[in-house]
Predicted model as a PDB file, atoms N, CA, C, CB and O in Angstrom, pLDDT in the B-factor column:
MODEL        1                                                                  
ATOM      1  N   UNK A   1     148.315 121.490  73.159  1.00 47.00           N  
ATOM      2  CA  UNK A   1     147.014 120.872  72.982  1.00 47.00           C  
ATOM      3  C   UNK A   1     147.171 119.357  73.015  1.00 47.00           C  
ATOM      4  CB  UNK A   1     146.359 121.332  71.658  1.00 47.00           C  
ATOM      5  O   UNK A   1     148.016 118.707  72.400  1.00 47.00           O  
ATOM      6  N   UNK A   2     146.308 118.938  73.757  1.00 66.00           N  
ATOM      7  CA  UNK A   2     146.528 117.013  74.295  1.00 66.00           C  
ATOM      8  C   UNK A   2     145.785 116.454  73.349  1.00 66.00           C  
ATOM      9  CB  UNK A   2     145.818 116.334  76.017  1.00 66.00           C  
ATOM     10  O   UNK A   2     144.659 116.952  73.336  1.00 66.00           O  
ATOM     11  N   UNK A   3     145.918 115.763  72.684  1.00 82.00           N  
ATOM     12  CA  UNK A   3     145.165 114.786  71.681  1.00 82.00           C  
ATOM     13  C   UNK A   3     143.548 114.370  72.805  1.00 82.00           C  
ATOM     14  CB  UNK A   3     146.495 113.019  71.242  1.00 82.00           C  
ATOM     15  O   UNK A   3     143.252 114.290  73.997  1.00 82.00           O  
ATOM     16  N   UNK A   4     142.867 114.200  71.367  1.00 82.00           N  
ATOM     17  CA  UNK A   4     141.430 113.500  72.457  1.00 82.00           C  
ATOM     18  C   UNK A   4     141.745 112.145  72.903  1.00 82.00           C  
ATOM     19  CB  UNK A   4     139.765 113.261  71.573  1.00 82.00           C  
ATOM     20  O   UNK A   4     141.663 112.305  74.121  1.00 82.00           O  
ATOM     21  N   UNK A   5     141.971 111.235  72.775  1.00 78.00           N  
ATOM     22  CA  UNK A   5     142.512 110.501  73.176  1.00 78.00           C  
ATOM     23  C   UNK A   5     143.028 109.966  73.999  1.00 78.00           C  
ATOM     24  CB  UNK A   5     142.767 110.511  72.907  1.00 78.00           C  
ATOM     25  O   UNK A   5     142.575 109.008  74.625  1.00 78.00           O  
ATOM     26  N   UNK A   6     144.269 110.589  74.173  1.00 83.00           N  
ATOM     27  CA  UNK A   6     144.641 110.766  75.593  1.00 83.00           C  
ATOM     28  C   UNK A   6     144.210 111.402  76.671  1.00 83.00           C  
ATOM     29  CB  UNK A   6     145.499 111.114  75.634  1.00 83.00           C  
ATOM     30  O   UNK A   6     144.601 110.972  77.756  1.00 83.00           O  
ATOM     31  N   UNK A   7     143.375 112.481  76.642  1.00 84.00           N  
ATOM     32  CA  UNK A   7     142.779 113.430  77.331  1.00 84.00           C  
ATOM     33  C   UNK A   7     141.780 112.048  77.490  1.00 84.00           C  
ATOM     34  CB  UNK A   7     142.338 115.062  76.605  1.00 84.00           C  
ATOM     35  O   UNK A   7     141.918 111.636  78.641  1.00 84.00           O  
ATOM     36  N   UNK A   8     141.036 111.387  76.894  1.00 84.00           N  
ATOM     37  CA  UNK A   8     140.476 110.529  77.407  1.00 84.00           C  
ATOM     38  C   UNK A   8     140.329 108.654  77.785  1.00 84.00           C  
ATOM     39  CB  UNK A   8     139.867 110.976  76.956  1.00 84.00           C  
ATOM     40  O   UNK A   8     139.517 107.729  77.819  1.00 84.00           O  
ATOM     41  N   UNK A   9     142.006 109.054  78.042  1.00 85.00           N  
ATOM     42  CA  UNK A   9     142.798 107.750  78.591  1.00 85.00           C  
ATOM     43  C   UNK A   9     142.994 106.438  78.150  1.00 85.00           C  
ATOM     44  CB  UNK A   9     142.386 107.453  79.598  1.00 85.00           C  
ATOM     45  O   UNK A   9     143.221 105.451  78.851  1.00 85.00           O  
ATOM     46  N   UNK A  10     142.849 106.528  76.462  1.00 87.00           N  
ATOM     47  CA  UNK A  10     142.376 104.960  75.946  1.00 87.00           C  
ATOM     48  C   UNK A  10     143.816 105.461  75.305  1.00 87.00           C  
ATOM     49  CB  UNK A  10     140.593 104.407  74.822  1.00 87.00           C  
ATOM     50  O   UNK A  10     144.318 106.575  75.457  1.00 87.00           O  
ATOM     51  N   UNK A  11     144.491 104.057  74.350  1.00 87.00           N  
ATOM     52  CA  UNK A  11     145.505 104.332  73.819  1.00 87.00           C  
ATOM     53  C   UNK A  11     144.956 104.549  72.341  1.00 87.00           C  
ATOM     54  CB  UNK A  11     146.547 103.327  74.100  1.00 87.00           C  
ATOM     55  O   UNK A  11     143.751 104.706  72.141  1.00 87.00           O  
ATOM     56  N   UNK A  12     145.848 104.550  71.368  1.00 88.00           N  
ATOM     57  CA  UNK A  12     145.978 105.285  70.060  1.00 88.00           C  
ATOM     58  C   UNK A  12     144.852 103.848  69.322  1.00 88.00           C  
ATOM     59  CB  UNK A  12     148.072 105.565  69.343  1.00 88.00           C  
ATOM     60  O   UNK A  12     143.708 103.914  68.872  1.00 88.00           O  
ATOM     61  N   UNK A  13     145.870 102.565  69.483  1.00 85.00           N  
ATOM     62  CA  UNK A  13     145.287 101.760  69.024  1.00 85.00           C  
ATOM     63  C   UNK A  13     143.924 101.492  69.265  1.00 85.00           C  
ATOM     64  CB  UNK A  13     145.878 101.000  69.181  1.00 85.00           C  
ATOM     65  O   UNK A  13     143.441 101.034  68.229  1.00 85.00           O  
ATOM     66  N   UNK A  14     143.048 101.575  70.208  1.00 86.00           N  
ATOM     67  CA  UNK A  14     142.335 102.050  70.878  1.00 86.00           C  
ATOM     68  C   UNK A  14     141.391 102.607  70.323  1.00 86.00           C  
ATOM     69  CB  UNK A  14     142.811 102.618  71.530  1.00 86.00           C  
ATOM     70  O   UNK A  14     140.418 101.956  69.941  1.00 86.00           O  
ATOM     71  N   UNK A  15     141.489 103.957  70.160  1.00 89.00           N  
ATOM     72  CA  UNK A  15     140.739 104.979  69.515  1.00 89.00           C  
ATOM     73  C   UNK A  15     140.920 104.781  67.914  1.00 89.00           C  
ATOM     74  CB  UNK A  15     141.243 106.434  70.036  1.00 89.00           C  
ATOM     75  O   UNK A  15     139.969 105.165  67.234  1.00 89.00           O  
ATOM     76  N   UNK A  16     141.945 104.269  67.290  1.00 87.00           N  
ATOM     77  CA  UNK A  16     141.818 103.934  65.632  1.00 87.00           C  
ATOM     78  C   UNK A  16     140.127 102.801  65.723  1.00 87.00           C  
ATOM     79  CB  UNK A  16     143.771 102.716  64.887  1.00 87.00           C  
ATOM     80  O   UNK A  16     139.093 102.873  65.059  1.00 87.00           O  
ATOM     81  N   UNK A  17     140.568 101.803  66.916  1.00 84.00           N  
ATOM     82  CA  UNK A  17     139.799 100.634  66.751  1.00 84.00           C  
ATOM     83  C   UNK A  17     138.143 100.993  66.608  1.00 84.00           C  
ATOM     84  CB  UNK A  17     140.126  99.680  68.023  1.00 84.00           C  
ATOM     85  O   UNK A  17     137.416 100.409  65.805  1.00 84.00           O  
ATOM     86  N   UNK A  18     137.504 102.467  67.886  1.00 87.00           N  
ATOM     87  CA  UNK A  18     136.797 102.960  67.599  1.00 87.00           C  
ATOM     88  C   UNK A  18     136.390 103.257  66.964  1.00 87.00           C  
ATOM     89  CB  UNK A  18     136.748 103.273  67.784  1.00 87.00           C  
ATOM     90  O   UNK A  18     135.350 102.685  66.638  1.00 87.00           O  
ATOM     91  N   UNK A  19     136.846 104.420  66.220  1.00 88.00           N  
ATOM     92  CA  UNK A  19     137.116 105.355  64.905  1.00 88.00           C  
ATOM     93  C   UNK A  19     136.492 104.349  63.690  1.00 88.00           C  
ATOM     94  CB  UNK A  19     139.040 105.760  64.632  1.00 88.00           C  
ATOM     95  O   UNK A  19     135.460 104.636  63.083  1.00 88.00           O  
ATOM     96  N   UNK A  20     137.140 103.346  63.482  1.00 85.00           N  
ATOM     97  CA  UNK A  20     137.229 102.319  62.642  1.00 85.00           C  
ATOM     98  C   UNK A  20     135.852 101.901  62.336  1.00 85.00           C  
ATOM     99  CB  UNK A  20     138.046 101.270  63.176  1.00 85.00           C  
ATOM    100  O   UNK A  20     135.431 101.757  61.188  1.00 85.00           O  
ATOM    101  N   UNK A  21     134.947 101.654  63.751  1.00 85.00           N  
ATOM    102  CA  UNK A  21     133.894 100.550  63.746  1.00 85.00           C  
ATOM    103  C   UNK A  21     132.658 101.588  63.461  1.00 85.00           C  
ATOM    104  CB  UNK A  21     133.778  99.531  65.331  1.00 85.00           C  
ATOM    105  O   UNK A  21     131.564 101.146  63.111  1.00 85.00           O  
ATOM    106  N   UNK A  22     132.908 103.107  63.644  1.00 89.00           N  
ATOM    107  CA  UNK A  22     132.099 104.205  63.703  1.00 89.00           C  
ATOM    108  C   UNK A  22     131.872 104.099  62.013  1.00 89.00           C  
ATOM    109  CB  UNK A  22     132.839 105.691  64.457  1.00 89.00           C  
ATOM    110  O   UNK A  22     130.847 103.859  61.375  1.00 89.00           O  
ATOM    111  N   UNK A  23     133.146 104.356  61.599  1.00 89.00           N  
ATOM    112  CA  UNK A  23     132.690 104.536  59.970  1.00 89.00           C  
ATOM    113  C   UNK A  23     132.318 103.083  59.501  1.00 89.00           C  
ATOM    114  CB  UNK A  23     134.060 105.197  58.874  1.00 89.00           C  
ATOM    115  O   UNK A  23     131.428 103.126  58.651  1.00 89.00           O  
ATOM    116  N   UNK A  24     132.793 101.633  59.843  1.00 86.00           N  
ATOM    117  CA  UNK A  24     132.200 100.588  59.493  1.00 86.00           C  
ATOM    118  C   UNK A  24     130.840 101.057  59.269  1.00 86.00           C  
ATOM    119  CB  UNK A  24     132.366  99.540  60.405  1.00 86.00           C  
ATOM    120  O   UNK A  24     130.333 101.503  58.240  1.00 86.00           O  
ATOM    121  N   UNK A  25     130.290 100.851  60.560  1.00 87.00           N  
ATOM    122  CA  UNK A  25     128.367 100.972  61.189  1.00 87.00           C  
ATOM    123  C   UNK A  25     127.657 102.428  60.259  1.00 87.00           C  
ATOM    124  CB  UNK A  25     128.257 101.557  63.631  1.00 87.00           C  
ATOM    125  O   UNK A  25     126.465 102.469  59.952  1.00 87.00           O  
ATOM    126  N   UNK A  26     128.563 103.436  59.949  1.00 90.00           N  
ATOM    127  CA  UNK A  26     127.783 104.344  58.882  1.00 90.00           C  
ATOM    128  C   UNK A  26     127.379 103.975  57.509  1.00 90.00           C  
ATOM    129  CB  UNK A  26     128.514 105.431  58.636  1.00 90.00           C  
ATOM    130  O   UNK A  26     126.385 104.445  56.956  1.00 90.00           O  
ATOM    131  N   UNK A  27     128.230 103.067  56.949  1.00 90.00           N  
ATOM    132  CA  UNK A  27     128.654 102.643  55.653  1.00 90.00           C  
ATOM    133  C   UNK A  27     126.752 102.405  55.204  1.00 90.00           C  
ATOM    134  CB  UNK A  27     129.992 100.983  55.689  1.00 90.00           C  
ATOM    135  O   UNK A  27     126.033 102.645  56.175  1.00 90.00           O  
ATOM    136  N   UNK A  28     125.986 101.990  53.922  1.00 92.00           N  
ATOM    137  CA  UNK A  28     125.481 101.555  53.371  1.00 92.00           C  
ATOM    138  C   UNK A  28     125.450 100.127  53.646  1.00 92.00           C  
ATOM    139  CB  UNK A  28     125.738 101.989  52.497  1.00 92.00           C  
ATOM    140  O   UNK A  28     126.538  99.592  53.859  1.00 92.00           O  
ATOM    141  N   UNK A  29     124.145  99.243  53.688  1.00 89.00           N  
ATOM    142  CA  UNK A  29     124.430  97.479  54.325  1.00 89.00           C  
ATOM    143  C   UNK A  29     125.200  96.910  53.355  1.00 89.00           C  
ATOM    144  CB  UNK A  29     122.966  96.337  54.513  1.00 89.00           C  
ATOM    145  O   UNK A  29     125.879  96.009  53.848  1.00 89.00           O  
ATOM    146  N   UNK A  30     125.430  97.081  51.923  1.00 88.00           N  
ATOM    147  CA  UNK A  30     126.617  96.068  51.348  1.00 88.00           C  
ATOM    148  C   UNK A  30     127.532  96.328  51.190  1.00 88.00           C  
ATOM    149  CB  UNK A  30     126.615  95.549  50.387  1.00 88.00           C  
ATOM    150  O   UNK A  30     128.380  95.529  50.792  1.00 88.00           O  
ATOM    151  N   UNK A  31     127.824  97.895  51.499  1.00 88.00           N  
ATOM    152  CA  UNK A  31     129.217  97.904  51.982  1.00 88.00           C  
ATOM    153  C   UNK A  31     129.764  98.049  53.340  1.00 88.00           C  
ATOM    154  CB  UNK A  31     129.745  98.778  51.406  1.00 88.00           C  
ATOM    155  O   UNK A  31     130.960  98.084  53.631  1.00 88.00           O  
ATOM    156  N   UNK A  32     128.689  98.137  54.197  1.00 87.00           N  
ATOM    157  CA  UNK A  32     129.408  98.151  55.376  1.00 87.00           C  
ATOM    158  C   UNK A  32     129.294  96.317  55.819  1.00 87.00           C  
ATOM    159  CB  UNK A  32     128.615  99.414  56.573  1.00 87.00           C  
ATOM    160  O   UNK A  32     130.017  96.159  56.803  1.00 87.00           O  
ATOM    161  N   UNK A  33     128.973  95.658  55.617  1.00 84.00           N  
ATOM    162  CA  UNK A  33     128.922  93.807  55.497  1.00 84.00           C  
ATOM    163  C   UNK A  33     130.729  93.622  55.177  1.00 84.00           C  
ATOM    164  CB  UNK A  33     127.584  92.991  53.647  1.00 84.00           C  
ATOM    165  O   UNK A  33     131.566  93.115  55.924  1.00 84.00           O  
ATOM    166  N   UNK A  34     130.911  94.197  53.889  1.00 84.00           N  
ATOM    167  CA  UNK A  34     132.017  93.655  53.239  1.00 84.00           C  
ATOM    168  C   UNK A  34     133.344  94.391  54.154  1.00 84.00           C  
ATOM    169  CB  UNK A  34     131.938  94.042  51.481  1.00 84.00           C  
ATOM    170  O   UNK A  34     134.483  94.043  54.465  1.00 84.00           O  
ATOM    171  N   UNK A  35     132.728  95.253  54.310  1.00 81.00           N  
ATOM    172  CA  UNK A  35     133.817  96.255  55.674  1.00 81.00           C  
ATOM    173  C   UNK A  35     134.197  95.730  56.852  1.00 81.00           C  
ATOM    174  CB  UNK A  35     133.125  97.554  56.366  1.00 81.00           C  
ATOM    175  O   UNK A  35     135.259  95.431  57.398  1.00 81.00           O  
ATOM    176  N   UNK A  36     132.734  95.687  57.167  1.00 79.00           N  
ATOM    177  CA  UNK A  36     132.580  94.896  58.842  1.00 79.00           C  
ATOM    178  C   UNK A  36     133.399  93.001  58.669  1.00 79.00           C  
ATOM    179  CB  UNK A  36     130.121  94.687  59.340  1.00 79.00           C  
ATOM    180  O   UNK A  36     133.796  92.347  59.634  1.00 79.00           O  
ATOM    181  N   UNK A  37     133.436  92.586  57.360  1.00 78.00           N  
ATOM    182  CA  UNK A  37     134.382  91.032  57.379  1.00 78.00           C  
ATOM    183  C   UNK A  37     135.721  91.739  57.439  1.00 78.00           C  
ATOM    184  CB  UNK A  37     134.257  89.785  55.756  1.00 78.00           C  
ATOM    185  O   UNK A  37     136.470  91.418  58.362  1.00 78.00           O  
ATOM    186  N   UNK A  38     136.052  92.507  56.718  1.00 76.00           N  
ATOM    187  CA  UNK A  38     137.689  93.119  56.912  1.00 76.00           C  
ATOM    188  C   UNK A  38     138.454  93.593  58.408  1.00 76.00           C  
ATOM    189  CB  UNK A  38     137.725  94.551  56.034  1.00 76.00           C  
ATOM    190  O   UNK A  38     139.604  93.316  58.749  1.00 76.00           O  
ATOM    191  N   UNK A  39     137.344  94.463  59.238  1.00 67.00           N  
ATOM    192  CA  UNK A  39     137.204  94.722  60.195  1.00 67.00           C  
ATOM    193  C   UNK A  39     138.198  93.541  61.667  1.00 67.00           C  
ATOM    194  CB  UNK A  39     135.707  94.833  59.997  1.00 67.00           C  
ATOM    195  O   UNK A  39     138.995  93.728  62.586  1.00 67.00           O  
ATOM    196  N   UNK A  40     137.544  92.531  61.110  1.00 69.00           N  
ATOM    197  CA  UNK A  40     137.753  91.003  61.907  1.00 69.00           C  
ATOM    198  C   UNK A  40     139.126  90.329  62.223  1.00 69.00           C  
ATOM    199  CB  UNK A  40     137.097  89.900  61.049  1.00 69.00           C  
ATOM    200  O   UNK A  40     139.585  89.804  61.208  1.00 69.00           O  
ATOM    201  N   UNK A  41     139.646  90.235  62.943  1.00 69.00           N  
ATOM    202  CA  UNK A  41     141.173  89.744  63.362  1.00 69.00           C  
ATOM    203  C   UNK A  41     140.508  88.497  64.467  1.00 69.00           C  
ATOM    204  CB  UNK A  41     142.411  91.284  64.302  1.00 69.00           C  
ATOM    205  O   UNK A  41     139.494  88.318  65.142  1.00 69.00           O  
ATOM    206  N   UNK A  42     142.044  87.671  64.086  1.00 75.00           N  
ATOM    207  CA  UNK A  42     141.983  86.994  64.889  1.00 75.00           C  
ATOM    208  C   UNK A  42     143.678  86.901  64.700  1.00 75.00           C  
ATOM    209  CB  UNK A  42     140.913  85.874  64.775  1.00 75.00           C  
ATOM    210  O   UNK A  42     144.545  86.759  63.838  1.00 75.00           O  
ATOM    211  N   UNK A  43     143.503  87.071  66.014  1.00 80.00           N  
ATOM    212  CA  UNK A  43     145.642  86.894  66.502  1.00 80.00           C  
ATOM    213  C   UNK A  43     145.298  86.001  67.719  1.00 80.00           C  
ATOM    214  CB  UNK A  43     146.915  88.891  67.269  1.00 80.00           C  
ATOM    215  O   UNK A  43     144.336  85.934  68.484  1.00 80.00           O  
ATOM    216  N   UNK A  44     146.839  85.138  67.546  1.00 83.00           N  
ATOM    217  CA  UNK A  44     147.280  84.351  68.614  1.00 83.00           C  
ATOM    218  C   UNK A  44     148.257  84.712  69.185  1.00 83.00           C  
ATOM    219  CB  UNK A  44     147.490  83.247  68.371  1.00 83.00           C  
ATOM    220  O   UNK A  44     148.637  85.872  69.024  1.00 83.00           O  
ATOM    221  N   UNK A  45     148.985  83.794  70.056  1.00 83.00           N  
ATOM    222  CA  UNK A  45     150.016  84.268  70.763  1.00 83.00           C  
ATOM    223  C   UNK A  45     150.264  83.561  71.606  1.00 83.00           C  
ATOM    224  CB  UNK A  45     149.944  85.324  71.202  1.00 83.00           C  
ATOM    225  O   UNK A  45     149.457  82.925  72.284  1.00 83.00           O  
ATOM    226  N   UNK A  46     152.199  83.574  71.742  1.00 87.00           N  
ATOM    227  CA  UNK A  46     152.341  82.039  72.945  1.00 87.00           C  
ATOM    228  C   UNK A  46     153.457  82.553  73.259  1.00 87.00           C  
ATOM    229  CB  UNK A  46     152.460  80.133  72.418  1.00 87.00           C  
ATOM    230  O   UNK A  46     154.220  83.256  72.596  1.00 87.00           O  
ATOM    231  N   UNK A  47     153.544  82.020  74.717  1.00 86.00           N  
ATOM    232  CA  UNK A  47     155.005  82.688  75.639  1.00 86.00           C  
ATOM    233  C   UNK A  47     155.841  81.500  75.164  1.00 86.00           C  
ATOM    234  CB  UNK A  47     154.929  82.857  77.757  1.00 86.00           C  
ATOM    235  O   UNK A  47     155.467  80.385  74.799  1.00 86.00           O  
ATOM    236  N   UNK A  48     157.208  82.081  75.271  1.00 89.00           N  
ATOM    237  CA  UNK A  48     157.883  81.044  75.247  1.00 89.00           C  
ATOM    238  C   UNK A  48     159.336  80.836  76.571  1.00 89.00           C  
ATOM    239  CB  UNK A  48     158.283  81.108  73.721  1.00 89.00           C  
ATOM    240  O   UNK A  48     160.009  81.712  77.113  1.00 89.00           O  
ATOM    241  N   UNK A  49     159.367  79.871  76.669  1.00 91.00           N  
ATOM    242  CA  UNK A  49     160.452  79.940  78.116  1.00 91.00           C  
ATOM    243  C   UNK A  49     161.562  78.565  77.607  1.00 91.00           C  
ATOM    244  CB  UNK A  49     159.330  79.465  80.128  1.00 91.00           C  
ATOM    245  O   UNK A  49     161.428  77.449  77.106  1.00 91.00           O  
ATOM    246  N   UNK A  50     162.139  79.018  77.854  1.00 92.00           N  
ATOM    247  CA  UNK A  50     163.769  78.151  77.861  1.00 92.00           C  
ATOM    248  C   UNK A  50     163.972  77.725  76.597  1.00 92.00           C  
ATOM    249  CB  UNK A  50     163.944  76.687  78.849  1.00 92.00           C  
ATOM    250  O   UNK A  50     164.536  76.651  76.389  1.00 92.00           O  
ATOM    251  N   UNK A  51     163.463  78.648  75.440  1.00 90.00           N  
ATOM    252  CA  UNK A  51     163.467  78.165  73.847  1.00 90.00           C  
ATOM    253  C   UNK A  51     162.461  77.298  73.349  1.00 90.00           C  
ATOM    254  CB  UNK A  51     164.676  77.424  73.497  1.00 90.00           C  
ATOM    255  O   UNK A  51     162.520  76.948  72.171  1.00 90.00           O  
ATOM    256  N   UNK A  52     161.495  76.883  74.125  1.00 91.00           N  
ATOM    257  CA  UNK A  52     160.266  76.471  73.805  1.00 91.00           C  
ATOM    258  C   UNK A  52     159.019  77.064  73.970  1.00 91.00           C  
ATOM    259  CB  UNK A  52     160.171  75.564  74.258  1.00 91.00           C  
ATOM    260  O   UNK A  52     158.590  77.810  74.851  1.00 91.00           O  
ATOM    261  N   UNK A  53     158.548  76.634  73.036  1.00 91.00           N  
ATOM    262  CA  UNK A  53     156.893  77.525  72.962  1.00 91.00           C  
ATOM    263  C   UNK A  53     156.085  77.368  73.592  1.00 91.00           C  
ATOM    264  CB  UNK A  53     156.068  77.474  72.007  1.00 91.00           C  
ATOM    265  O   UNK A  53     156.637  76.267  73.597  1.00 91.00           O  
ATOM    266  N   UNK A  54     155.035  77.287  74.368  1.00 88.00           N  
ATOM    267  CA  UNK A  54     154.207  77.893  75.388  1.00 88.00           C  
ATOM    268  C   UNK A  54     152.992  77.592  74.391  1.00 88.00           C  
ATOM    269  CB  UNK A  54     154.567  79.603  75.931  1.00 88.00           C  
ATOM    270  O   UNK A  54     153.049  77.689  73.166  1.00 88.00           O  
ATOM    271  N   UNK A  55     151.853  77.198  75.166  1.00 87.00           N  
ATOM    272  CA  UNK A  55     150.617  77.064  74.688  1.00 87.00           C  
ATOM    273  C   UNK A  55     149.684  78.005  73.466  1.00 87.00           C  
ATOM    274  CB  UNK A  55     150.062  77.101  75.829  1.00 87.00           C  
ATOM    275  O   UNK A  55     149.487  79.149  73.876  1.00 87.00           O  
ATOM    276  N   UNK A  56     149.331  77.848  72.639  1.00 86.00           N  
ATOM    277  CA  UNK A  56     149.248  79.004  71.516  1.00 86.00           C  
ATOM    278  C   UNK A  56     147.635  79.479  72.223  1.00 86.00           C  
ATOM    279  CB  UNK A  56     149.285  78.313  69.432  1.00 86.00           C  
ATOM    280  O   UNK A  56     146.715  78.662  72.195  1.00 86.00           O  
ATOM    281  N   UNK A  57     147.464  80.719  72.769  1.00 84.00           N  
ATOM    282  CA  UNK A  57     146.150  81.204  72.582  1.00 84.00           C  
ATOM    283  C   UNK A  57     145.695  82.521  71.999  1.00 84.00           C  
ATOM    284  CB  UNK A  57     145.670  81.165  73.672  1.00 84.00           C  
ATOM    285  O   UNK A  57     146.492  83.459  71.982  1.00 84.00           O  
ATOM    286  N   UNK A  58     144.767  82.628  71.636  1.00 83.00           N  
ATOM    287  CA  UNK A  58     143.824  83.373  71.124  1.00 83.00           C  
ATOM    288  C   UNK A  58     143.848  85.348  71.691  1.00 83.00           C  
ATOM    289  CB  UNK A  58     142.440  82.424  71.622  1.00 83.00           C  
ATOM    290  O   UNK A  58     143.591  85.758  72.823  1.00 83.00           O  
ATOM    291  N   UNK A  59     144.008  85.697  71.189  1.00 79.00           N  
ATOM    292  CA  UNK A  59     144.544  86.852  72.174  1.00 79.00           C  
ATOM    293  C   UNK A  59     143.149  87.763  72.915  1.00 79.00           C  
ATOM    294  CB  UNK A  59     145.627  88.048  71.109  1.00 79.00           C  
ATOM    295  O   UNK A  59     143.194  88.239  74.049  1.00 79.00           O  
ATOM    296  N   UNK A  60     141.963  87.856  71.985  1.00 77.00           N  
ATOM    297  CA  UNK A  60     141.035  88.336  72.147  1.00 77.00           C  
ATOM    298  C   UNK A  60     140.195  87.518  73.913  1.00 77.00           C  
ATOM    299  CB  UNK A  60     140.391  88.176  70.608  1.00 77.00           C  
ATOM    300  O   UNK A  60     139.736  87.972  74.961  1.00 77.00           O  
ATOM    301  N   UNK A  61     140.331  86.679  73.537  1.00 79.00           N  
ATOM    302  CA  UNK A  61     140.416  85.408  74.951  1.00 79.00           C  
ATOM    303  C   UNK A  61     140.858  85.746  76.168  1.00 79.00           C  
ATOM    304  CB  UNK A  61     141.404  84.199  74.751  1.00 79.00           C  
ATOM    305  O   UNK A  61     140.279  85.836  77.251  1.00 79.00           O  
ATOM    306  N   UNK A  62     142.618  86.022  75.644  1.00 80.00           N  
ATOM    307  CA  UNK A  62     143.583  86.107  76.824  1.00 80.00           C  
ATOM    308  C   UNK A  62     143.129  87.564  77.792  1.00 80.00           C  
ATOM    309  CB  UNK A  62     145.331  86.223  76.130  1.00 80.00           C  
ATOM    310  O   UNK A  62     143.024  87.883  78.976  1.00 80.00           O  
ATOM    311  N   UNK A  63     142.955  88.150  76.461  1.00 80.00           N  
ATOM    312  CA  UNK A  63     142.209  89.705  77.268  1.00 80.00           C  
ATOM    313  C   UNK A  63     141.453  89.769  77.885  1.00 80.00           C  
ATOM    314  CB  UNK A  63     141.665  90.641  76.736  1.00 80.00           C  
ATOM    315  O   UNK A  63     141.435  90.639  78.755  1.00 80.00           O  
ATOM    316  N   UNK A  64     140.353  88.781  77.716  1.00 81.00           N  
ATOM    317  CA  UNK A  64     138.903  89.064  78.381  1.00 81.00           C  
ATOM    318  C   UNK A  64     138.932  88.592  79.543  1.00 81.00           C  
ATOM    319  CB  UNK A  64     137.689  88.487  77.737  1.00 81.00           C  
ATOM    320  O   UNK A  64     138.285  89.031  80.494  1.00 81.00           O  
ATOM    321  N   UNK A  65     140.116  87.129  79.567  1.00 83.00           N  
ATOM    322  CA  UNK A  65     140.248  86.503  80.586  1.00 83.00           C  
ATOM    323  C   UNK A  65     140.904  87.601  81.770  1.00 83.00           C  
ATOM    324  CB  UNK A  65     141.052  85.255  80.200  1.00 83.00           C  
ATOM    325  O   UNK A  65     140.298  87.809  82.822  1.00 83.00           O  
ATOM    326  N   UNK A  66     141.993  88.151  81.503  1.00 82.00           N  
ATOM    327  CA  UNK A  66     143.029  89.154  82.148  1.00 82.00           C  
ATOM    328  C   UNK A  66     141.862  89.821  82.596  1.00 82.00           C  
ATOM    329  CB  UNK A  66     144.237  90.071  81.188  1.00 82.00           C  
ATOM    330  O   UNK A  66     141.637  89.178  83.621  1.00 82.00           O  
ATOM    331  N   UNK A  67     141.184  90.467  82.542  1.00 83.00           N  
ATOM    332  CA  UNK A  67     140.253  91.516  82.547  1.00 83.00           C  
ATOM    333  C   UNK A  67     139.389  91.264  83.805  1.00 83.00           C  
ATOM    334  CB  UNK A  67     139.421  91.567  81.204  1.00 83.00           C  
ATOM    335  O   UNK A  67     139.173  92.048  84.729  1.00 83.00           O  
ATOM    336  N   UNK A  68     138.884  89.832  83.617  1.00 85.00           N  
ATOM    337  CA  UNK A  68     138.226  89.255  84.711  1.00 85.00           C  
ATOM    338  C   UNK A  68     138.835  88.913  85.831  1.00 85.00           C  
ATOM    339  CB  UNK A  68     137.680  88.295  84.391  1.00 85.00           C  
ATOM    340  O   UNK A  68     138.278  89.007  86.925  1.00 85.00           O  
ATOM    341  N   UNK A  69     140.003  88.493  85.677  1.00 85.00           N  
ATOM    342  CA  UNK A  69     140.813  88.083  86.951  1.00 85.00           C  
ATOM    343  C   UNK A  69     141.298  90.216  87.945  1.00 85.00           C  
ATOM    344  CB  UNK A  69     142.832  86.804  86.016  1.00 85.00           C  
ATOM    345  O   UNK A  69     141.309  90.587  89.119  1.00 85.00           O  
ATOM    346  N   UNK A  70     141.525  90.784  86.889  1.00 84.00           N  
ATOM    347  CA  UNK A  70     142.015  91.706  87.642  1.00 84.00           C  
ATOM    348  C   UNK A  70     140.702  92.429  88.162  1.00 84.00           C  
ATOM    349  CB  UNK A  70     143.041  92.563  86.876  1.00 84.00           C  
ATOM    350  O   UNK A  70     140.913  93.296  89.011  1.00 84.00           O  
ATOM    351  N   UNK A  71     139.408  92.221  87.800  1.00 84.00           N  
ATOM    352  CA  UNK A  71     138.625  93.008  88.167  1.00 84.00           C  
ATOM    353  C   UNK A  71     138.028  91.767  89.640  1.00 84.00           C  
ATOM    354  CB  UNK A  71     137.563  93.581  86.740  1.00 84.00           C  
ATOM    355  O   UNK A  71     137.380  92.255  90.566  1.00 84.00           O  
ATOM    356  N   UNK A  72     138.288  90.565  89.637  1.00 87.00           N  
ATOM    357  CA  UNK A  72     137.919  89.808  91.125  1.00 87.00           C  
ATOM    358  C   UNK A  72     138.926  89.849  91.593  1.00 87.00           C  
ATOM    359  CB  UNK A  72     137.408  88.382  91.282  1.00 87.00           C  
ATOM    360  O   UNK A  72     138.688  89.466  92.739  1.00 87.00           O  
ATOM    361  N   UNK A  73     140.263  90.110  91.519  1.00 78.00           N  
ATOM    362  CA  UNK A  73     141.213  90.741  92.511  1.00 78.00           C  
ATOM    363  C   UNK A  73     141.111  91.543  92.884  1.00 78.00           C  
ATOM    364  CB  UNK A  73     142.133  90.933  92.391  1.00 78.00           C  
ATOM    365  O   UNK A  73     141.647  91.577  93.992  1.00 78.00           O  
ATOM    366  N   UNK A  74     140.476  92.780  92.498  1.00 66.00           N  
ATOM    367  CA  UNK A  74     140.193  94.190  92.983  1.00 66.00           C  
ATOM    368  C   UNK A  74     139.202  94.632  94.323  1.00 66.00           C  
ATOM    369  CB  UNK A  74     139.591  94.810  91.792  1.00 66.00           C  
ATOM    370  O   UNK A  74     139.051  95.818  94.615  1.00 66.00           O  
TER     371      UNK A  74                                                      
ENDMDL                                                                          
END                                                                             
């Protein structure tokens, strides 16, 4: 038996992230407020080459950006 999940091609992290925002949005409004701030990340991230660090960006960014370039290459 294949996990749903995979059967529907997203990864794990993925489907937690779903999962996650489903029970956020059910919650009651003052507790799903105080949920939905916990909910919230912000990660960075920077390449680094020859032992130096690389520009620090935003990862949520880097994705959206990636996303766009591969879909006007396509």
């Amino acid at each position: 038996m294949a996990f749903a999940w995979k059967t529907a091609g997203i990864s794990y992290n993925r489907y937690i992230a779903i999962a996650s925002r489903v029970v956020r949005r059910s919650l009651k409004e003052d507790k799903r407020i105080i949920a939905e701030r916990r909910g919230v990340s912000e990660l960075r991230f920077a390449k680094w080459e020859n032992g130096k660090q690389g520009e620090s960006k935003e990862l949520n960014a880097a994705a959206i950006q990636a996303q766009v370039e591969a879909t006007q290459s396509s």
